[in-house]
Structure formats: structure tokens, C-alpha cells
N, C-alpha and C positions, 0 to 999 in steps of 0.2 A: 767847375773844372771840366774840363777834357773828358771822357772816358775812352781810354784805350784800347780796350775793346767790347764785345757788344754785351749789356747786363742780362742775366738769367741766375734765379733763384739755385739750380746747384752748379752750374757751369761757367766756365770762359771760353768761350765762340769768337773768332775770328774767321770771317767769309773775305775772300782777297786777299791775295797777299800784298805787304805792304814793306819792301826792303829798310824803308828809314823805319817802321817799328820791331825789325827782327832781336835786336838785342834786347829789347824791353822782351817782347814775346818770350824771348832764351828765360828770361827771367820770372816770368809773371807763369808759365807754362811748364816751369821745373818739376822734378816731382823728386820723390826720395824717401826713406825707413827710418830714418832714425838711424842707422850707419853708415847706409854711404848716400850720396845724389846726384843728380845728372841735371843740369841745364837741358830749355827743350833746345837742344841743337840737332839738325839734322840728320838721320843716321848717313846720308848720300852726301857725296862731294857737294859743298857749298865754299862759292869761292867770295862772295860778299862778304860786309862787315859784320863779323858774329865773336863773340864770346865764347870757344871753347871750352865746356866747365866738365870736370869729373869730380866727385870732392867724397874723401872717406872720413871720418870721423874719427878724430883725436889724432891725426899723421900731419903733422907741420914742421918748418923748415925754419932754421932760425938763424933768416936773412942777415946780413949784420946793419947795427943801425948805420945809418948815413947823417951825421949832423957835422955841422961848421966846426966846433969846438968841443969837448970829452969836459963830462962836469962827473965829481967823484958820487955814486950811486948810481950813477945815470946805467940803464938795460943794454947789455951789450948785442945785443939784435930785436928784433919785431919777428912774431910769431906768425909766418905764414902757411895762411890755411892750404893746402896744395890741390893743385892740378892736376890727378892723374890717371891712371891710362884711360884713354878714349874707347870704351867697351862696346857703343853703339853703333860700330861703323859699318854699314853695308855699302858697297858702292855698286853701281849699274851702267853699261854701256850697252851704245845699241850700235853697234857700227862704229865700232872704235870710239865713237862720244859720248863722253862721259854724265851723266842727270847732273845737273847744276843749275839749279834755280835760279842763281844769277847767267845763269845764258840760254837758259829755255824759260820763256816768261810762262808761268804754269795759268792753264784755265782753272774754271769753278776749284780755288783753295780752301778749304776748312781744314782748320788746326780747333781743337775741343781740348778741353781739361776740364773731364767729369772726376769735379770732385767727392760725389758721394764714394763712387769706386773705388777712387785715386787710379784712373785709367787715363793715356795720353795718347789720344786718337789724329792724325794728320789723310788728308786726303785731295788727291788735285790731278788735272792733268795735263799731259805735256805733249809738245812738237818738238820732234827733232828736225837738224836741220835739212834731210833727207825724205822730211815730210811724214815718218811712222811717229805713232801716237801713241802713248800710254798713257793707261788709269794706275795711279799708285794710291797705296792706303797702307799706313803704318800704325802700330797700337803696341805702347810698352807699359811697363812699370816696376817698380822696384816693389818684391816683394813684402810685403806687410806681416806675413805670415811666417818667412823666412827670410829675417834681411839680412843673408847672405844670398840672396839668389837677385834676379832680373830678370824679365825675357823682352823677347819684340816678335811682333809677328806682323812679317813686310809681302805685303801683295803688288803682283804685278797684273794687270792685265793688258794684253796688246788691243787695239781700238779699230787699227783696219789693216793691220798687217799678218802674215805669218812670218818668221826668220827668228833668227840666233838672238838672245839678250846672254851678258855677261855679268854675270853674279859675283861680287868679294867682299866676303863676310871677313872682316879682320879685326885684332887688337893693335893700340897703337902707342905704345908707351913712351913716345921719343913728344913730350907734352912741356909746354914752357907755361909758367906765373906770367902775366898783365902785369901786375907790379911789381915783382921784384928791384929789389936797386939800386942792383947793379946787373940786370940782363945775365945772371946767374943762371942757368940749370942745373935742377936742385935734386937729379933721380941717378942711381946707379942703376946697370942694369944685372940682376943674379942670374936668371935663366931665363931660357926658354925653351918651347919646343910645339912641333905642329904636326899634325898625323890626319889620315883625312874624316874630316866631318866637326873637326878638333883642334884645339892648341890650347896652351897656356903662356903665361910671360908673367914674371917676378919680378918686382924693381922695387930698389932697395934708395931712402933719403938719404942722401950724402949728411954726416954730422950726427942725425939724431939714430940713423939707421932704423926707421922706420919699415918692413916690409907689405908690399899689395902684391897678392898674386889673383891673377886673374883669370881663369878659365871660362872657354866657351865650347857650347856642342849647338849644331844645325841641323833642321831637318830641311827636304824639298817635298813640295806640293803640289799636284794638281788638282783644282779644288780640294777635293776631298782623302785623293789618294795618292799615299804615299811614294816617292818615286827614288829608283837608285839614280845616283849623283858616280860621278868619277871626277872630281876635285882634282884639281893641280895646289899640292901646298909648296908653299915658299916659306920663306923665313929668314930675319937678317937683325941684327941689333934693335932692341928695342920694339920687335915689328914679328907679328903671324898674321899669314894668310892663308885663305882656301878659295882658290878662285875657280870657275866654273862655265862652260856657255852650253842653254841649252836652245833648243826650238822648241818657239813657243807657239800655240795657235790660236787666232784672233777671237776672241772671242770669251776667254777659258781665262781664270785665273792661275797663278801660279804662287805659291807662298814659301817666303823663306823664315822658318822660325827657330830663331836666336837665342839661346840661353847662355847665360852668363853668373859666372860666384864670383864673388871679391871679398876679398879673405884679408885680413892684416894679423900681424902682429901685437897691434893695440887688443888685442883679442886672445890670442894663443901665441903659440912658442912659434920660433922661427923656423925651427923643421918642420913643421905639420903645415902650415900656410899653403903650401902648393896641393899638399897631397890631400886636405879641407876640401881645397878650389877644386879639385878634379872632382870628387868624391859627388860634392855640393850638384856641381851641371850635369854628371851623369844621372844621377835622381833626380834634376830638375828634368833631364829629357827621356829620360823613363817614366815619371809621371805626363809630361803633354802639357803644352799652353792653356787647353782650357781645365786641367787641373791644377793648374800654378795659380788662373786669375779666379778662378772660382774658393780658395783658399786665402787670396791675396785682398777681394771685395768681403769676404764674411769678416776679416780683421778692421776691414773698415767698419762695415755695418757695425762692429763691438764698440767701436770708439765714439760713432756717430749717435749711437742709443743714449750716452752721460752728456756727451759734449756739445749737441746740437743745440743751436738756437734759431727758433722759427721765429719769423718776422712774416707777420699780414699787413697789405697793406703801402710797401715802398722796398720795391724789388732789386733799388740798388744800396738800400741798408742791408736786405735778407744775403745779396750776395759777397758783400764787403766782408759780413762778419766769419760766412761760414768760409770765405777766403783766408780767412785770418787763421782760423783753427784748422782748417787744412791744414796748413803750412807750418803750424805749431806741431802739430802731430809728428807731421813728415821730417821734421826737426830734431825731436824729440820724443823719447817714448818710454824715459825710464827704465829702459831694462839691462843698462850697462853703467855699471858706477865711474865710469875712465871718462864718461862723455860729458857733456853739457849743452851748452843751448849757444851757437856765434850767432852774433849779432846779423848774419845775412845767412845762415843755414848753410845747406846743401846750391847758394843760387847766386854765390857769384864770390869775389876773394877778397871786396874791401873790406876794412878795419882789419882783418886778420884775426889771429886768436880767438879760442872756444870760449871763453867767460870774461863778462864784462860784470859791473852792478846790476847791469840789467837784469840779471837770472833771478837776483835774491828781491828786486823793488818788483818786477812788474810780469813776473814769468811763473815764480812760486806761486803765488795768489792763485793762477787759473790753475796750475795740477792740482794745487787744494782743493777746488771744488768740484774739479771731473776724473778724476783717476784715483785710484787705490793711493792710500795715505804712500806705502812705498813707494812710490814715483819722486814725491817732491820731496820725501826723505834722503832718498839717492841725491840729490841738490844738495843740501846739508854736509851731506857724506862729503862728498866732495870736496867741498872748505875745510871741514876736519880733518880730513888726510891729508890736506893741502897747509896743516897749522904749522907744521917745524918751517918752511919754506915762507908760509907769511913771518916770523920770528925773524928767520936770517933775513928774509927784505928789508925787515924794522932796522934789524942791524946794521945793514950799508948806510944808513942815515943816519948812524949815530943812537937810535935808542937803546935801552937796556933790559934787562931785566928778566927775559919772557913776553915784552911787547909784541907784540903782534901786528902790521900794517899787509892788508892784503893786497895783491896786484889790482891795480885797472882792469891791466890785459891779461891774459894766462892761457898757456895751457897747460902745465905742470905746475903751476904754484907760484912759480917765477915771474917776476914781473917784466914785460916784452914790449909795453908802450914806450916810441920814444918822441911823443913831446912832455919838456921839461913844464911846462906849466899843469900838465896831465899828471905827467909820471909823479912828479915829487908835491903836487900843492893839492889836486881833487881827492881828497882822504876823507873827504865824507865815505865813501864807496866802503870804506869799515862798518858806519852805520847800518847800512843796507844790510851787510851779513847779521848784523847783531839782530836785527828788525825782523830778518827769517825766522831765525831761532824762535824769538817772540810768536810771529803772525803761525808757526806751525804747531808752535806749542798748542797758543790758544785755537785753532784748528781743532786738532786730534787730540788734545785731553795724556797724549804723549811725555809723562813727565819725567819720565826713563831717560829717557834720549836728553833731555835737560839735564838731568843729574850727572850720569855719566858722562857726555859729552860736550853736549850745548855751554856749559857752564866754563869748561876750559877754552873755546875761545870766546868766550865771553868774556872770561877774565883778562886774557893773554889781548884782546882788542879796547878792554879798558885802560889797560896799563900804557898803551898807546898813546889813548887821551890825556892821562893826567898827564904825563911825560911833553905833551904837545902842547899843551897850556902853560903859561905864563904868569905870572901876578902881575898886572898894572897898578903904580901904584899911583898913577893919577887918575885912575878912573877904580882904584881899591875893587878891582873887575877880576878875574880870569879870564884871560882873552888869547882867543888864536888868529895868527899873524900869519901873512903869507900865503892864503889859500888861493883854491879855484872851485867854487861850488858845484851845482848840475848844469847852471849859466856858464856856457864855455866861452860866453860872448864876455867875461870879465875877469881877467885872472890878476890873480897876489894882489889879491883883495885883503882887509883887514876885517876879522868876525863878520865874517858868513853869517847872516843870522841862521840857515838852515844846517850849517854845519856845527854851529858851537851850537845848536838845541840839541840836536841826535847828536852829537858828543856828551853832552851833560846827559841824556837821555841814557845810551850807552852804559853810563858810571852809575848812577842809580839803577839801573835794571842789572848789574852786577849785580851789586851788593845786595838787591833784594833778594836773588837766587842764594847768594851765600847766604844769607841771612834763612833765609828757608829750608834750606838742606844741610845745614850747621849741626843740628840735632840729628841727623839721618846718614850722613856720612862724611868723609877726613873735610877740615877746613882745607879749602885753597886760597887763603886770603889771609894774610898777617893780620894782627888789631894792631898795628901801624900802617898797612895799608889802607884797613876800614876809616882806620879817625882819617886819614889824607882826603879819601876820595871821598867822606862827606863832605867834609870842610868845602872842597872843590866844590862840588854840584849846588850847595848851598851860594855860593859868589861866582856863578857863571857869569860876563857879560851876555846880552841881548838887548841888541840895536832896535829903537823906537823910536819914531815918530813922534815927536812931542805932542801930547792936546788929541792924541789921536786913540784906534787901536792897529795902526799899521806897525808892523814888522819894518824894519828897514834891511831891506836885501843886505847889505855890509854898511861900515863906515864910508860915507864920503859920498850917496847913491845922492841926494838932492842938491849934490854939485853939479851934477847930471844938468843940461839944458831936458826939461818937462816936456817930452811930446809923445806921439802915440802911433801906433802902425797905421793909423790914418791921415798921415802926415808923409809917409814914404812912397813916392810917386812908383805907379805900377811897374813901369820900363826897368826900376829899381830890385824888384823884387824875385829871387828872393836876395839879401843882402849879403849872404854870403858868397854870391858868384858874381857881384856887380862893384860890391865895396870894398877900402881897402883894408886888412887887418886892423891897422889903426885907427881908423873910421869907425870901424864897429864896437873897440873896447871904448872908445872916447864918447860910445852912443848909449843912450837910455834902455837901448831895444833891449830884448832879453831873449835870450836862445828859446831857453825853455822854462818848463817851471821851474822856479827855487824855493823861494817862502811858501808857495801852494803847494812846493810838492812834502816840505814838512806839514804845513796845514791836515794835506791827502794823511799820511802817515800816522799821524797824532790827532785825525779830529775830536776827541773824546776830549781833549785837554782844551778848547777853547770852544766858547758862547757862540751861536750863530754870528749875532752880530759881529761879531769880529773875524772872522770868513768872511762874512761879508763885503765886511769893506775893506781888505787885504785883499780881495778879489775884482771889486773895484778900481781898484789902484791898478794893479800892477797887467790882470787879464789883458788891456788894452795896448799896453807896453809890450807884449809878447807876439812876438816872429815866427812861431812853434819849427821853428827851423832843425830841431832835432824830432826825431820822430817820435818819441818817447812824451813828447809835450803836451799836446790834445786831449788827450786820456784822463789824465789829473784834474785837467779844468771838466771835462766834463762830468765829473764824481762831484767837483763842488757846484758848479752851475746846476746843475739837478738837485741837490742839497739845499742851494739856498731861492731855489724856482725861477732860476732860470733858463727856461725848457728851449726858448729859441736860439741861444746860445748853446747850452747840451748838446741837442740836435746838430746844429751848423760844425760844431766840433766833431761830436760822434759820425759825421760823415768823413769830415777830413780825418781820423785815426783808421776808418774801418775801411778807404777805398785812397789811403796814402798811396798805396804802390800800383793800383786799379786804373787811379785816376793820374800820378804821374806828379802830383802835387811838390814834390823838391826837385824834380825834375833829372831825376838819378835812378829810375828803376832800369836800367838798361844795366846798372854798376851788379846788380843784386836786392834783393826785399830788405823790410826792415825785419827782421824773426822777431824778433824781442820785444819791438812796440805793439807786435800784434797779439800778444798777449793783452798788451794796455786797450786795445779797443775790446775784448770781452771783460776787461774791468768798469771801462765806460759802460756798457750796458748792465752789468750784473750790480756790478757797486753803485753804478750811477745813476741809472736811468730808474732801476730795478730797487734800490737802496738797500741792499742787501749786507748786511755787515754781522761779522762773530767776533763777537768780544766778550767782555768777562762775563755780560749778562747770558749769552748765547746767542742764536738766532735771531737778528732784528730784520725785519723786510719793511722798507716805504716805499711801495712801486708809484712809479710816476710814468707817464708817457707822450709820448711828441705828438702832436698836432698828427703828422701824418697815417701814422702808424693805425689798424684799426686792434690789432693784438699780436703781443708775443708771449714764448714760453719758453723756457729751458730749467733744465737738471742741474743744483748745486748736492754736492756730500756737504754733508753736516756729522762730523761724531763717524764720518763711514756709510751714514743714513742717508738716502737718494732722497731729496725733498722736491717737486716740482712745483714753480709756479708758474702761474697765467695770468697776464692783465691785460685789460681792454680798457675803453675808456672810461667803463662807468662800477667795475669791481675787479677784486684780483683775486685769484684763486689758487689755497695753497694744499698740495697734497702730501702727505705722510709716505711715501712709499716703502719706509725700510721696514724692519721688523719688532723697533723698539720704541714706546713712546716718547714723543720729543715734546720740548716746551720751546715754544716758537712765537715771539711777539711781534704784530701782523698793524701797523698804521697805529701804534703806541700801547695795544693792548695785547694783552698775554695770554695764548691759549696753551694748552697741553693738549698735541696731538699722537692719538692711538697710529699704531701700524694701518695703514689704508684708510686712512680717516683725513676727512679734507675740509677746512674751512673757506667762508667767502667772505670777502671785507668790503 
């Protein structure tokens, strides 16, 4: 594939500018805290095709749905993530004309995103049409340190001129949604106000009344020293400025440096918001930019010391992956239980809403093994507080009792997806939470958090299943009718194999807990629900392959015409922008994983051999056309050796958005698959798994690679390992003895104690 811009071990370097890759750039060059984020868009007038992005966390808008016909349960809007105020604007003129990239073709361009920092560097220079010349260089980032703050620090230098440049540092809150739809804007405005060197602006979500307030304070520079300014402010709906012109002398830089807070209410009360934001940039500009980033790089350094993965040896894996954890981070950072993890971050507005399945199947895993146990507990939390609202969802559908069905889409609990084959039939997506609970138990040894809570929606998500099951009595089965599995390329399907396993799955991991904490605290579980839900788990269907050990994705899958994604001519590809919906469900192909990704899930429960040839089967049949896809197969492909395969995956999850591979990174990143490419290495490559035995490591490695290393917690304990081609190397770093089984054999390692296998 393609790469879109040029590979280096910590960075994304782009030399030239290139107008047909600015929206991708917008994307690929975003940066963000874990509260809010910015698209790399321009701080200067750009009047070409660009993406506009400003994005706060947990503040959405709830578009109303748009379908043909009203089905009863159906979400009465789509949860959009919003677009709000535009914080990064500086604008520049030199004689009335205005810096516009698309009408001054700029020389020598470089645009940088050093992500060890998380610093966002731009530099290039320009003709006007009068013939004066400037050098510019711009450097931001969202605090890490304080993510409520931001700064930028924007230089000018004039190249062969002296005369007047005109400076407008403004906010711009007057911001529209890409998709909304119905061409809706979706922001009230509460206040505002502008004083010189200063302002702020308040805007408030029509509906949910979500508030951002926004402050900003500037300084002027020449190089070094500070200069008085006498600012012209203005002010009008929506809109502060401070605009300014001074003389500048050829030669000499001049620096405009920017601070900015953005404050919401997802956070604090709605009177404090502004008076936060003031509060927030006055200390951000009484400390100074290089006290803001010197504070902002040490938070990275903290994150990068657990979460770093070195790669020697193939420099567009080493920067794929740590691409990937960037943008996890910058995503995500556990320190606000309101928030979660959207499927595109801080970097762009499709799919909308903060939680999908993705958090609990392929996002928990990584904060299990690089962050404080509290991180991905905060993930849990979440669904738990979010139980009475999965209850009343079950309800619009007709269940009873205390069932439980949670959203697809969410940001409140509610469910905000509005296609019908999504919204009401993919209910696997219950599995996935129930599967957290599990994968963090057996993590942290945490059985607290099981008893008192895990256990309630455990329950309240089993009762879903039995209630969702059926008796067949021609096939004397349990079977679930009408689905749509992780395969979106097949819907109202009959038994899922991957969804009536993790349902049966589900009902038995109840009842073990009840049965476990039965003695230790109140039953939540009648013994007329106990006898039900054995009964149940005991006559689940699951669809076979006769004479085989294949899985059969659902009933009816060898009706299918037999062929393989070597069969779909390239011009084709990928099938979702070429073919038509009917095409694709009447096709063999398969989105993403389904039976592999129960496979993934549950390896413990099935014999090599039969991975194996479930993997056989179906790996070639797959499109990986969801991003989430690749990762899975490469956990099993590395499991059952096959490392050219691994590899060839493990590139497409770790440089999906790098490389441009569905051909949609300009829309926003995938957040949430990139989670799945540090599982591909860790789980995969690395064979790293904690299950009831503990600690297992079978590191494997690619042809290319000459070594890698990274930091998993085990139990809280920092464990490193290192493999090359010809041993792997495991160290003990915590404080407490662990027992850690290393290519099938069992050591007990002391604090700083390290084996070589």
C-alpha cells in the first residue's frame, strides 16, 4: 500500500505540501488529551478542501434520526459527536492579503507530528502577490498535563521585506457538523466577551445543553522580547477578536503565542465553566509556553515509559504501532469516568457517539496492560452506571424482568444507532461487556468489583439471553433468530455461531459467579432462574460443518456460492464502495471476523487443530473491511505459525490509517482498532495471555524484525519482555514475586529477576 506520508521511527513528516492529502493530513496529524481535540487544520485562513474539527468530550447532539419509515424501539436520533469552537485561529495579512495556502503556493513545507512529545510542528514559506515573503512556523498541543489548557506558538519572519503584518488571534464559535441530517446547527450562543490581549465565548447545545467555554490570552514577541501590543478588539455573535498590525523587520522573528482553556460542563456546573476558562489561560500565560510544553512532554514521557513498543529492524511496523498508542492515549486516559473511547477520537465526526463494543472487545485489553488497573476500571464504571438505561432499552423491545440490552452506540446509555439491522439484531455487543468484566477480573485478581458490581450486570445481561432464546423444536436446540453478528456484511441471520456461543457463554459465567458469592453475599438469582438458565446453556444450538471442525458462521452460510477474496478483481476493491448492498449480503465475503473473533475470545475452549482449520476456512473469505478485523487473525495466525500471514496483517492494523488502506482516513482514524493492532503484537506476535493459570508468554517473531520489546502489568507488576530471533527475555520489574510460564515452562520470578528462554 501507499504510505501517506514519509515513515520514521517516532514521527509523521510530510515535506511539500500536497492539497489532495490535506484532509487525510487534518486527520492523520490531529492531536488531543483525552478531553478535548483538534484536527491538524490550519490556525491561518485556508480556503481549500479541509475538515474543520474541534471535538470536546462527552458534548453531542442528538441529531434526529432520518429513516424512510418509524419501527417501534427504533432511537429517536444519532448521537453526534460535535464540532466546536474553532480555538486555533490566527489569521495574517500583509497588505490587505490574507495567508491562504490555497492562493499562495507555500515553498520548502514541513508539517511534523513528534509523537514522543505529542507536539504539532508546521513550517513553510510564502509569496505574496506584491512579492514580500514570509517564513512561518507554528507548534501546538493540547495539554497533557492540564487537559484543560492548549497553547500554539506562531512565528513570523519577514524574508526580504520591512512593513506592517496584521495579526487576528480570534475564537470562532459560529462551527457546523459535515454530517448532520438535516443541515441543523446544533450550538446556542450564552456569552461572550473580548478585552485586549483576551476574550472568552460560551456556547451552549441546543437540546442536550451541553456548555464549552472558551478562553484565550496572547502574548507578542520579538524573538526573544517581549513587546506592547495595542489590539483592536471586536466582537459579534458567536465570534472574539483581537486584531493588531505591527512593523516588522526583515530579518527578526516575531511570535504570537496563544493560549487557550476549554472548559464544559461534562465536567463542572454550568456557572463555573467560564469563570474555569478565564482562570485556566490566565495561569496558562503566567506560566509561558515553554512551561506549558515542558510539563505537557514529561506527561508524555510517563505514558511512553508502560506503553512503548520498540521495534528493530522494520521501521514502518516501529512507527505504525507507536502511531497507534499515540492516538490511544490522546483519546483516552482514564481520568474522567463521563468519557469513553469514539470510534474516531478527537479526529474527525463519523459514526458519531463515545461507545461502541469496541471499548469492552479490543480497547480494555491494552489499558490492562499499560496503565494503572483504575484506567480500565473507569471502562466498567461506565456500563454500570449506564445499567438502568441498558434495562429500559431491553424494555422498548419488549423484554422483562431486569434484562439488560446495551446500546451499539451511546453516549448516555441510550441507544442512538439508527440502522435497524444494527440497532435491534447485532446484540452480540452484550457479550463484549460481559467478557470485560471477565478479561479484568482475571487481569487484577479484582474480585470486589465482581461481587458488588460486575455480577449485577452480569445478571441483568444474562436475563437478556434466555429471554432472546427460543426452543426449536425441530432441531430440540435453543436458538437465536434474527441477528446480525460482528459480520455486518450479513444481517437477520439465523444462530450466529459467534453470537449464540458468547450468549451461552454469558449464562454460564452468571451463574458461576452466583454460585461463587452465594455463600458470601445476598443471592441475586432465584433457583427458578438457576434450574432455567442451566437447562438453557446445556441445549444451546451451534452451527457445524458436518465431517468437519468448522464453525458454521450462521445457518444457510454453504448456500453461499464458495469463493475467496482472490476472486474479487482489484478495480473492485474495496467492496463496499464498488458493490451494491445486495451484492455484498448475497456474497460469501465477510466484513470482518465472526467465528475467529469468538475463536480470539475463548481460545482456551478449543484444540489447535480446530483454530486451525476454522482459520483456514474462513481467513481467505474475509474483506477486513471493518478495521477492527486484522488484529484477531493475527492473534490466531501467530498461534497456529503462521507468521507470513501475522505479519502481512499486523501491517495492515498498525499503518490502516498511515497507509490509507479503506481509503477513508481523510473521514477520521479508526481509535478503537488501534487498540487491536497492540493486541496483535502483544497477544499475537508476543503470545502473551493471562488466564486462570497466570502469565503465559510464546513469543514469536517475523522474518523481518531483528527485535522487539515492550512493558505489559500483570497483578500491577511491570513485566518486560524482549525477543529476537534466537531467545526472548523476560524481566520481573515489580516488587513482588510472580510465577510466569515462558514457551510452556514455569518459572517463579523474584522482583528484578529475569529469565532467558
Amino acid at each position: 500500500m501507499r504510505n501517506l506520508f514519509e515513515v520514521d521511527a517516532w514521527k509523521i513528516m510530510e515535506h511539500g505540501f500536497d492539497p489532495a492529502k490535506q484532509q487525510h493530513a487534518e486527520s492523520i496529524f490531529s492531536i488531543g488529551n483525552g478531553v478535548f481535540g483538534q484536527r491538524a487544520n490550519f490556525e491561518e485562513t485556508y480556503s481549500g478542501a479541509s475538515l474543520q474539527g474541534s471535538y470536546v468530550g462527552g458534548v453531542y447532539y442528538p441529531d434526529k434520526t432520518r429513516v424512510g419509515w418509524w419501527k417501534n424501539g427504533y432511537p429517536e436520533y444519532f448521537a453526534k459527536v460535535l464540532n466546536s469552537c474553532n480555538w486555533i485561529g490566527i489569521n495574517i495579512e500583509v497588505d490587505g492579503e490574507l495567508l491562504d495556502l490555497n492562493v499562495q503556493k507555500p515553498r520548502a513545507f514541513y508539517r511534523e507530528l513528534d509523537m514522543q512529545k505529542g507536539i504539532l510542528t508546521r513550517r513553510f514559506k510564502v509569496k505574496f502577490s506584491q512579492g514580500k515573503e514570509l517564513q512561518v512556523e507554528s507548534l501546538r498541543f493540547c495539554s497533557m498535563d492540564n487537559d484543560e489548557i492548549a497553547a500554539i506558538k506562531f512565528t513570523v519572519t519577514p524574508l526580504n521585506f520591512d512593513g506592517n503584518v496584521k495579526f487576528t488571534p480570534y475564537l470562532d464559535g459560529k462551527v457546523h457538523n459535515h454530517d448532520s441530517n438535516y443541515d441543523e446547527f446544533f450550538w446556542e450562543e450564552d456569552s461572550h466577551k473580548v478585552d485586549v490581549q483576551k476574550g472568552y465565548l460560551c456556547t451552549t447545545t441546543k437540546k442536550t445543553k451541553f456548555s464549552v467555554a472558551t478562553a484565550m490570552r496572547f502574548s507578542f514577541w520579538k524573538n526573544e522580547e517581549l513587546l506592547t501590543i495595542h489590539p483592536n478588539c471586536h466582537a459579534r455573535a458567536f465570534y472574539v477578536e483581537n486584531n493588531f498590525e505591527h512593523f516588522l523587520e526583515q530579518g527578526n522573528s516575531y511570535v504570537l503565542k496563544k493560549y487557550v482553556s476549554v472548559v464544559s460542563t461534562v465536567h463542572h456546573s454550568e456557572t463555573s465553566v467560564i469563570p474555569r476558562a478565564i482562570n485556566h489561560v490566565r495561569d496558562a500565560y503566567t506560566s509561558g509556553f515553554d512551561v506549558l510544553r515542558s510539563a505537557h512532554e514529561s506527561a508524555w514521557k510517563k505514558l511512553w515509559e508502560k506503553a512503548d513498543v520498540v521495534i528493530e529492524g522494520d521501521i514502518a511496523s516501529q512507527q505504525g504501532i507507536r502511531f497507534n498508542i499515540f492516538h490511544l492515549y490522546q483519546t483516552y486516559t482514564g481520568k474522567h469516568a463521563q468519557l469513553n473511547i469514539g470510534p474516531k477520537g478527537f479526529t474527525g465526526e463519523k459514526y458519531g457517539g463515545a461507545t461502541y463494543w469496541d471499548t469492552e472487545a479490543y480497547c480494555l485489553p491494552f489499558y490492562l496492560k499499560t496503565a494503572d488497573p483504575e484506567v480500565a476500571k473507569q471502562l466498567l464504571l461506565y456500563r454500570y452506571n449506564h445499567l438502568d438505561r441498558a434495562i429500559e432499552n431491553a424494555e422498548k423491545l419488549g423484554f422483562k424482568n431486569g434484562a439488560a440490552l446495551y446500546p451499539m452506540v451511546t453516549m448516555n446509555g441510550e441507544e442512538c444507532h439508527n440502522e435497524w439491522e444494527i440497532t435491534f439484531e447485532e446484540i452480540h455487543r452484550n457479550g463484549a461487556i460481559a467478557f470485560a468484566i471477565y478479561n479484568y477480573v482475571r487481569h487484577t485478581g479484582d474480585a470486589s468489583y465482581l461481587m458488588e458490581k460486575g455480577r449485577k450486570v452480569l445478571n441483568a445481561i444474562a436475563r437478556f439471553w434466555v429471554q432472546r432464546f427460543n426452543w426449536s423444536k425441530a432441531k430440540e436446540k435453543y436458538v437465536l433468530l434474527g441477528v446480525t453478528g460482528p459480520n455486518e456484511y450479513e444481517n437477520n441471520v439465523n444462530n450466529n455461531w459467534y453470537t449464540n456461543y458468547i450468549a451461552r457463554w454469558c449464562i454460564q459465567y452468571a451463574l458461576d459467579c452466583e454460585n461463587s458469592y452465594a455463600a458470601s453475599s445476598k443471592a441475586q438469582l432465584s433457583r427458578q432462574e438457576i434450574e432455567q438458565w442451566t437447562k438453557l446453556v446445556d441445549a444451546v444450538y451451534l452451527p457445524k460443518l458436518e465431517g468437519t471442525r468448522i464453525f458454521l458462521q450462521q445457518d444457510g452460510f454453504m448456500d453461499k456460492e464458495q469463493r475467496t477474496v482472490a476472486d474479487i478483481p482489484a478495480a473492485e476493491s474495496p467492496i463496499n464502495q464498488h458493490w451494491s448492498w445486495d451484492r455484498i449480503l448475497r456474497s460469501i465475503f465477510i466484513k470482518q471476523a465472526d467465528v475467529l473473533q469468538g475463536l480470539y475470545f475463548f481460545e482456551d475452549h478449543f484444540d489447535a487443530l480446530t483454530i486451525q482449520e476454522n482459520f483456514d476456512f474462513y481467513e481467505p473469505k474475509t474483506v477486513h473491511e471493518s478495521s477492527l478485523s486484522p488484529c484477531v487473525h493475527v492473534v490466531l495466525a501467530a498461534l497456529i505459525d503462521r507468521m507470513d500471514k501475522a505479519y502481512e496483517l499486523y501491517l495492515r492494523t498498525s499503518r490502516l490509517d498511515l497507509d490509507d488502506y479503506n481509503r477513508e482516513a481523510n473521514e477520521g482514524l479508526h481509535i478503537t482498532s488501534m487498540a487491536g493492532t497492540w493486541l496483535s503484537l502483544v497477544e499475537g506476535l508476543a503470545g502473551v495471555r493471562i488466564g486462570q493459570n497466570g502469565l503465559t508468554i510464546n513469543p514469536k517473531i517475523p522474518k523481518s524484525w531483528n527485535v522487539y520489546r515492550f512493558q505489559v502489568l500483570y497483578k500491577s507488576q511491570p513485566v518486560r519482555i524482549e525477543v529476537n530471533h534466537h531467545k526472548a527475555s523476560i524481566l520481573n520489574a515489580g516488587n513482588v514475586p510472580l510465577k510466569i510460564s515462558v514457551k510452556g515452562k514455569m518459572y517463579t520470578l523474584e522482583p528484578n529477576e529475569s529469565i532467558i528462554s
